[in-house]
N, C-alpha and C positions, 0 to 999 in steps of 0.2 A: 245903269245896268247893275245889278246884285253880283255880287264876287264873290264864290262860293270854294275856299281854300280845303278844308279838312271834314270827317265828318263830326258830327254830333252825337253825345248820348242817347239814345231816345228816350230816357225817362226825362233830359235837360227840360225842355218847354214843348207847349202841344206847338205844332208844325203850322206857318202862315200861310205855306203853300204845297204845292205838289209839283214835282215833275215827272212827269212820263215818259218813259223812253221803254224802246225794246233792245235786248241783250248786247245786241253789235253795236248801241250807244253806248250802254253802262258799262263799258269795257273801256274809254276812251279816257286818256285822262286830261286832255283839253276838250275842250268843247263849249259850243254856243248853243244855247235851248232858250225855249219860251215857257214860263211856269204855267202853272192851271189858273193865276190872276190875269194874266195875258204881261207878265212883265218879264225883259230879256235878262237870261243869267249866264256866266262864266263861270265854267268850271275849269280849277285848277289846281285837280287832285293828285298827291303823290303818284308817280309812275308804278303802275302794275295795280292801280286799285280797281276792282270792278266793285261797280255796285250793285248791290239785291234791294230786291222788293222789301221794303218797309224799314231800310237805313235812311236814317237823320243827316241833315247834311249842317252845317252852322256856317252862316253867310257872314260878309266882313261887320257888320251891322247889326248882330246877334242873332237876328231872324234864323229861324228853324226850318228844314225844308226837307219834305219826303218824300224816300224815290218810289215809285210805284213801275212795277214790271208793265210794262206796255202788252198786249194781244198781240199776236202776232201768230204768221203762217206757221205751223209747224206739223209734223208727224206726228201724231198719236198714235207711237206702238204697242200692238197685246199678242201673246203666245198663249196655244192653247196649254202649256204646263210651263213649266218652271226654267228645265233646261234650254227648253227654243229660245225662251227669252233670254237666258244666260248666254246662247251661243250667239243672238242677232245683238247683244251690246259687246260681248269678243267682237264681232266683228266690226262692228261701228268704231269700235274703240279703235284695233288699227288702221281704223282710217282716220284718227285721230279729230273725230271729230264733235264738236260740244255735246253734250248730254246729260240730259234731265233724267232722273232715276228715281220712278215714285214706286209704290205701293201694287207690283203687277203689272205695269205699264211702264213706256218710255218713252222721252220726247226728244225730236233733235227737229233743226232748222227743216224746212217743207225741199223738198228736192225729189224728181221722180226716177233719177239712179238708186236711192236708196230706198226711197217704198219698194222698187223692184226686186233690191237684193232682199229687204225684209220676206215679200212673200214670197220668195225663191226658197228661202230658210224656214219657212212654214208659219210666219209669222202673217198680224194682220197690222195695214199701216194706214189709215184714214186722216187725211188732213184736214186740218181745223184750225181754228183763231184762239190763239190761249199764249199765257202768260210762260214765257221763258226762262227757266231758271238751270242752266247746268248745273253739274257737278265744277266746284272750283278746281278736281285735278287732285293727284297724288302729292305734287310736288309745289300746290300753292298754298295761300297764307296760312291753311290752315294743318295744312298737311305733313306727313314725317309723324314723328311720334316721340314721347318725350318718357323720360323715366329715372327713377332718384338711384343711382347703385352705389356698392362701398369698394372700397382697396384693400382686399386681404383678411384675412379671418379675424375675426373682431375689432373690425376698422367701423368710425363712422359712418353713418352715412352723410355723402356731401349735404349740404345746402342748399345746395340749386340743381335744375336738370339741365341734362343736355338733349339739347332739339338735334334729331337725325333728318335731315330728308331725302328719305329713300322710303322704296316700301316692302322691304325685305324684314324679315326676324335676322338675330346673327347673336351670338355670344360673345361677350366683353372679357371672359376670361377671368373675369375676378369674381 
C-alpha cells in the first residue's frame, strides 16, 4: 500500500498516478482510496487539509500523485441579474453551507430543499454531475489578510506581516 504523508510541489515530478475523489473525501485527512493504476493508498495528511483539483501529493517512496475533483451531483445555480444571485449565496451562506463561486453561477452539493429555496429567490437551479470545488471560507488556510505597517511617525516598517483572521477592515492606530 502507497503512504501518502504531505503534499508535493507540482512543478516536483510529473504524477504516476491519480486519485479521484469527490469533495466530502478531499476534506478527510485519513483515508483509504484506490489510485487510477488500481493500487490501494493511505492518506495521512495534516488535520484540516482539504484537497483541490490538481494538488500533488508525495508518497513515502517519492512517487507523485494527483488529486483530480471527482463528478459529482451538484446544483448548478444561475440568477437572472447580479443581485438574485448575491441574495441566493446570502442565503446559502447562512446555512453555512459549501460553495462553489464561479463566473455567474454557483454550485453547492444536489439537495432539493435548496433548489426550492433557490427558485423561491428567483433564482434557476438544475442538477448536474460536475466537479466540486468550494470556496475554502473566510477563516481557512488561505484566508484573513495580511499587511506590512510601521509604530509612529517615521518608524520603520517591520519585517514581516501579521496574518489577521477575521474579515472585517479595522484600524491599528498607528
Amino acid at each position: 500500500m502507497l503512504i501518502i504523508e504531505r503534499k508535493a510541489d507540482a512543478s516536483a515530478a510529473p504524477s504516476s498516478a491519480e486519485l479521484v475523489l469527490p469533495f466530502e473525501l478531499r476534506q478527510k485527512s485519513r483515508l483509504r482510496a484506490v489510485l487510477s493504476t488500481g493500487e490501494e493508498a493511505a492518506l495521512f495528511m495534516p488535520r484540516g487539509t482539504v484537497l483541490r483539483d490538481g494538488d500533488c501529493l508525495q508518497a513515502e517512496d517519492g512517487r507523485v500523485v494527483r488529486v483530480v475533483a471527482q463528478a459529482e451531483r451538484v446544483l448548478h445555480i444561475t440568477a437572472p441579474d447580479a443581485r438574485t444571485l448575491t441574495r441566493i449565496a446570502y442565503h446559502l451562506g447562512n446555512r453555512h453551507m459549501p460553495l462553489q463561486v464561479g463566473d455567474g453561477w454557483l454550485r453547492v452539493e444536489a439537495d432539493h430543499v435548496l433548489r426550492d429555496m433557490v427558485l423561491g429567490l428567483g433564482g434557476e437551479a438544475v442538477e448536474t454531475e460536475a466537479p466540486f470545488e468550494p470556496e475554502a471560507g473566510a477563516y481557512g488556510g488561505h484566508g484573513g489578510h495580511t499587511h506590512p505597517h510601521s509604530h509612529g511617525k517615521g518608524a520603520k516598517i517591520h519585517d514581516h506581516f501579521h496574518d489577521h483572521a477575521h474579515g472585517h477592515s479595522h484600524d491599528h492606530g498607528h
